[in-house]
C-alpha positions in Angstrom: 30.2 -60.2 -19.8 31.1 -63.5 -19.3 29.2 -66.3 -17.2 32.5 -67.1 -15.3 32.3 -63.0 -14.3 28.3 -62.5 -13.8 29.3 -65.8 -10.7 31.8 -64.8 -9.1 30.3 -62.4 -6.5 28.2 -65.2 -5.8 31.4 -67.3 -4.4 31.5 -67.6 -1.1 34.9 -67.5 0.8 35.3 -70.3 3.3 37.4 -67.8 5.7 34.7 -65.7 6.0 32.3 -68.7 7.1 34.6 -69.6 9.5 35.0 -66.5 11.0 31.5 -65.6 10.8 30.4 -69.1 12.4 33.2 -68.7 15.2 31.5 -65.6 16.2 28.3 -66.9 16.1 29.8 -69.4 18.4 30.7 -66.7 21.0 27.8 -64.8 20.9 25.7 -68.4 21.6 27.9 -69.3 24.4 27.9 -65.3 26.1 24.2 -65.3 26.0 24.2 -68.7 28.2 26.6 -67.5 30.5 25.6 -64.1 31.1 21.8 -62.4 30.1 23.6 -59.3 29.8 26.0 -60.5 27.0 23.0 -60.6 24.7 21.9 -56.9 24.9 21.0 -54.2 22.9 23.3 -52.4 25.2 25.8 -54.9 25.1 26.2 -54.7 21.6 26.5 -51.2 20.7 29.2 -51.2 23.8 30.9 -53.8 21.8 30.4 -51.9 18.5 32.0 -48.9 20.5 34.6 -50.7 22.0 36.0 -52.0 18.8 36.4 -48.6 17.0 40.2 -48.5 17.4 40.8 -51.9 16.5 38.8 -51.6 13.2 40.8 -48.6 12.2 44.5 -50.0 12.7 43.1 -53.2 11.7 41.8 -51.5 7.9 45.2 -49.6 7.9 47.1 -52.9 8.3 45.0 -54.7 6.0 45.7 -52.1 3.0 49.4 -52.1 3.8 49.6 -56.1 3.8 47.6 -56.1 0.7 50.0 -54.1 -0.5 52.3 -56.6 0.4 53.8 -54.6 3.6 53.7 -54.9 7.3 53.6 -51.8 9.4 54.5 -52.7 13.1 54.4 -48.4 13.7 50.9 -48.6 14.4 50.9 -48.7 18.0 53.4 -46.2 18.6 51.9 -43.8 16.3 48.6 -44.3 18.0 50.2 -43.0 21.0 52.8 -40.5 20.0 49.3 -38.7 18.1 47.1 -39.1 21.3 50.0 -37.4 23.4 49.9 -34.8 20.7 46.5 -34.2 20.5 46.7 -34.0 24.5 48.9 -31.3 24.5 48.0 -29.3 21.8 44.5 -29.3 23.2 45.3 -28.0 26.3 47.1 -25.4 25.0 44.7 -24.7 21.8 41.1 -25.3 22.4 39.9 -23.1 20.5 41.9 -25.1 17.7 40.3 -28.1 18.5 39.1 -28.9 14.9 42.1 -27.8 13.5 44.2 -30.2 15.7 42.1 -33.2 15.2 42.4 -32.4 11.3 46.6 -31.6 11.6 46.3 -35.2 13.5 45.5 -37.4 10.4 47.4 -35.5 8.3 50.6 -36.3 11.0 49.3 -39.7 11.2 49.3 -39.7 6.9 52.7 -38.1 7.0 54.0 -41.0 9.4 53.0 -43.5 6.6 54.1 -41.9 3.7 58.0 -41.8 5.4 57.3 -44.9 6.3 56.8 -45.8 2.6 59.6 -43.4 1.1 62.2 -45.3 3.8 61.1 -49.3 2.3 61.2 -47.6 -1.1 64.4 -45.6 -1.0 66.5 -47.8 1.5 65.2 -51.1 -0.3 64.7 -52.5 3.9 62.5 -55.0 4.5 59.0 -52.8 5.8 59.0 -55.3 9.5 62.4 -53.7 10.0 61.8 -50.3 8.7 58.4 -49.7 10.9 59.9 -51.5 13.8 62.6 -48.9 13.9 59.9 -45.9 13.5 57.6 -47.2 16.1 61.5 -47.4 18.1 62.0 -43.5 17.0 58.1 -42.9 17.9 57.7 -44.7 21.6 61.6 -43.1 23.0 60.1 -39.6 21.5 56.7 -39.6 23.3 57.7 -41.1 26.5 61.0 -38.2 26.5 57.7 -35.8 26.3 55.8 -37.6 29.2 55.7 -41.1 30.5 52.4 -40.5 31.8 49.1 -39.7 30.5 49.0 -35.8 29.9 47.0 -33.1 28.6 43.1 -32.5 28.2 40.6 -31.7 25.2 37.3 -29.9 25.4 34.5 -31.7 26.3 32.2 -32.1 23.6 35.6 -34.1 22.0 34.1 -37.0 23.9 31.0 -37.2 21.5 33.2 -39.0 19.3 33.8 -41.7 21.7 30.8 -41.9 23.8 27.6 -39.9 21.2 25.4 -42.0 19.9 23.1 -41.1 16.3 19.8 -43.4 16.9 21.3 -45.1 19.4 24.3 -46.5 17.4 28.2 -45.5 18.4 29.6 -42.1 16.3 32.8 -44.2 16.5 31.2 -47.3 15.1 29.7 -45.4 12.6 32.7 -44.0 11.1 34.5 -47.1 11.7 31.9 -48.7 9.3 32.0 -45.6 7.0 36.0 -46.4 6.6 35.4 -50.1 6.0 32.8 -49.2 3.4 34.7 -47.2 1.4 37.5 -49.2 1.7 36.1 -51.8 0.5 34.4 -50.0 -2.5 37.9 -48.5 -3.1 39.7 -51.9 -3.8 36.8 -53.2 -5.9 35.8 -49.9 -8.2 38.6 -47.8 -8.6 41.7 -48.6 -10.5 44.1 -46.9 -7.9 42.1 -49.4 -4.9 42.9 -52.4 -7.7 46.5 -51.4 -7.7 47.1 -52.8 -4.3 46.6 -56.2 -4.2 48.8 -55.9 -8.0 51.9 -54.4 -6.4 51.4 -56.6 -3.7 50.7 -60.1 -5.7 53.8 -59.5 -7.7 55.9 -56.0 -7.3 57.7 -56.6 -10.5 54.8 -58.1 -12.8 52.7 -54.8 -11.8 56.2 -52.6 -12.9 56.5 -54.0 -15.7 53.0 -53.8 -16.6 53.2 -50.2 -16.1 51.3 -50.0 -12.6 53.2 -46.9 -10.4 54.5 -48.8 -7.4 55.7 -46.4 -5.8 52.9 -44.5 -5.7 50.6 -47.1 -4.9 52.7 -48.3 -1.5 52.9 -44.3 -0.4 49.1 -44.7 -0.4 48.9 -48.2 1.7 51.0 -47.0 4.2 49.5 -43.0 4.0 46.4 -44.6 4.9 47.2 -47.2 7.8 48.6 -43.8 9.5 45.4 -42.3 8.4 44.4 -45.2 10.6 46.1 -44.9 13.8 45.5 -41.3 13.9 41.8 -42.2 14.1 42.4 -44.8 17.0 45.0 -42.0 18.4 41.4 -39.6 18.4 39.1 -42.1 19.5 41.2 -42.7 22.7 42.1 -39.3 23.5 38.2 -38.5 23.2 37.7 -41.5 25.6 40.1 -40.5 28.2 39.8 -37.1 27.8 43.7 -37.2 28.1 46.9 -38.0 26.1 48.4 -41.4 27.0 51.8 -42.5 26.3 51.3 -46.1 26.5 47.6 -46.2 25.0 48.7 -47.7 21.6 50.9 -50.7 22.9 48.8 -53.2 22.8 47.4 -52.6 18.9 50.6 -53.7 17.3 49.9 -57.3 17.4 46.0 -57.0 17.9 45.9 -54.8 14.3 47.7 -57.7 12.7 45.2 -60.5 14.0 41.7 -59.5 12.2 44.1 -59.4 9.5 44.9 -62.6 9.0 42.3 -64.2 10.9 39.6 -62.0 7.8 42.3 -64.2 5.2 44.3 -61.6 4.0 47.6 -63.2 3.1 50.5 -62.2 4.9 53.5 -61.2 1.9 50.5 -59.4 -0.3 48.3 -59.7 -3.3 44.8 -61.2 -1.7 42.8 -59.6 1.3 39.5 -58.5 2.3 38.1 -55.7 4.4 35.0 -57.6 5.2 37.2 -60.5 6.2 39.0 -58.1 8.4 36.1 -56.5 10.0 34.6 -59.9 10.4 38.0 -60.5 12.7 37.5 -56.9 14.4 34.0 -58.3 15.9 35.2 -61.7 16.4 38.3 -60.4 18.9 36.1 -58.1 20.1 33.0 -59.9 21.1 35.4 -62.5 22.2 37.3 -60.2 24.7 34.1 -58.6 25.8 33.2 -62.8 26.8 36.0 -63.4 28.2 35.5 -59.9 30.6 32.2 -61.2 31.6 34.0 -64.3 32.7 36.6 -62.3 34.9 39.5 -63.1 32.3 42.6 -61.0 33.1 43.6 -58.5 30.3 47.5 -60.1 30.1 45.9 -63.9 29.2 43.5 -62.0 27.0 46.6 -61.4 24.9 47.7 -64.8 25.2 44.6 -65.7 23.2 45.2 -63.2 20.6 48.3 -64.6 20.4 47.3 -68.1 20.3 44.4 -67.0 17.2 47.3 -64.9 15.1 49.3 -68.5 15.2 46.5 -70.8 14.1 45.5 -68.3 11.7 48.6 -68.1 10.1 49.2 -71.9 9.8 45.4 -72.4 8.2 46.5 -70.1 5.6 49.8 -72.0 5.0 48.7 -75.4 5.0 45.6 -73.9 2.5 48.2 -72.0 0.4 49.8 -75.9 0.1 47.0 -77.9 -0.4 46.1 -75.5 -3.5 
């Protein structure tokens, strides 16, 4: 093994610094604003809090790897939570069966997705625009309101807590984990950042492209139907609307973590750096009496910047 090899876990990515010292930043300037920012309680309501984000977020982050976009997130999330509200009404008794028939809809979702960029050679931001089109007129011809109910002890997943920590941060973690252990230490997590570095190189060189993109976007619906759980489990209720928001807000730990929009380099650690650095950051603002709609504004405003660091970076290399 070479000495170039044995170093280069030791290298530290400058992204990640920044990230990591921006939310250090936060967290300093919550404590002095509020003493209940700083709290044990605080924290794990944070953790809790950012649970949907992280999973759309590590979906999108394997797609754009991949070198894909998938702007169906958000409508997926809530086409599966109005599912999962009806069907549990109707079914309780099926309860685990429906959560389990939920990722495997939310897999199914991303695999079409996938089999349309492949097939019909369409750029993926026009393709997943026009599912999450198909998605959002669908749900909201079911119900434009929230709708439905689960059994109660479905909330354990938004709300239990194993020594004190979040079930839903837990798993959240769980996914980033083996995510990340995927890209590094199997051949098929290795594929991704391949196809999406250089589609052609990695066809030539024998790598099944196909294949490999089917499984990027198989798992950002894998994703989705995760949020689409969490927030049914929350509300106790199917909303129509629920997933709106995570659209944009899945693509912003993205490229805020330094994963390159177009494919080829990313991190999940980047990206879950971004999850708690959006998160903490909208919990701060909150405390502060921020309105929700400016809250986006920001999001906006850190997608942007993000985006240009990485361009000027790209050109200075």
């Amino acid at each position: 093994m070479s000495a170039e090899r044995i170093m280069r876990p030791l290298s530290v990515d400058p992204t990640k610094l920044v990230v990591s010292g921006l939310l250090l930043m936060v967290c300093v300037i919550g404590a002095a604003f509020n003493e209940r920012f700083a709290t044990w309680t605080n924290l794990t309501n944070v953790i809790e809090q950012s649970a949907a984000l992280g999973f759309v977020a590590l979906g999108q982050t394997l797609v754009v790897v991949a070198g894909g976009i998938d702007l169906s997130i958000g409508a997926l999330v809530s086409a599966l939570s109005v599912m999962i509200g009806f069907a549990g009404q109707a079914y309780p008794e099926w309860m685990v069966a429906i959560i389990l028939g939920t990722v495997a809809a939310g897999a199914a979702v991303g695999a079409v997705n996938a089999a349309a960029v492949i097939l019909l050679g369409v750029h993926p931001l026009i393709v997943t625009l026009g599912t999450a089109t198909i998605l959002n007129g669908l749900t909201l011809i079911v119900t434009r309101q929230p709708a439905g109910s689960v059994p109660e002890w479905v909330e354990g997943f938004a709300y239990g807590r194993v020594l004190g920590f979040p079930v839903a941060g837990l798993l959240m973690f769980g996914c980033f984990v083996l995510a990340g252990f995927w890209l590094t230490q199997y051949p098929s997590g290795r594929r991704l950042p391949a196809v999406g570095g250089s589609p052609e190189a990695a066809r030539l060189s024998g790598l099944p492209v196909r294949k490999t993109l089917v499984v990027a976007y198989a798992l950002s619906g894998v994703g989705a139907a995760l949020a689409a759980i969490y927030f049914v489990a929350r509300t106790g209720t199917g909303d129509p609307l629920v997933g709106e928001p995570l659209t944009l807000a899945s693509i912003t730990p993205v490229v805020v973590g330094g994963t390159i929009l177009g494919g080829g380099r990313g991190s999940v650690l980047g990206t879950l750096l971004g999850v708690f650095l959006l998160a903490t950051l909208n919990n701060l603002l909150n405390y502060l009496g921020v309105s929700t709609f400016l809250q986006w504004v920001v999001q906006g405003l850190i997608i942007i910047t993000a985006v240009s660091l990485h361009v000027e970076r790209r050109r200075d290399a």
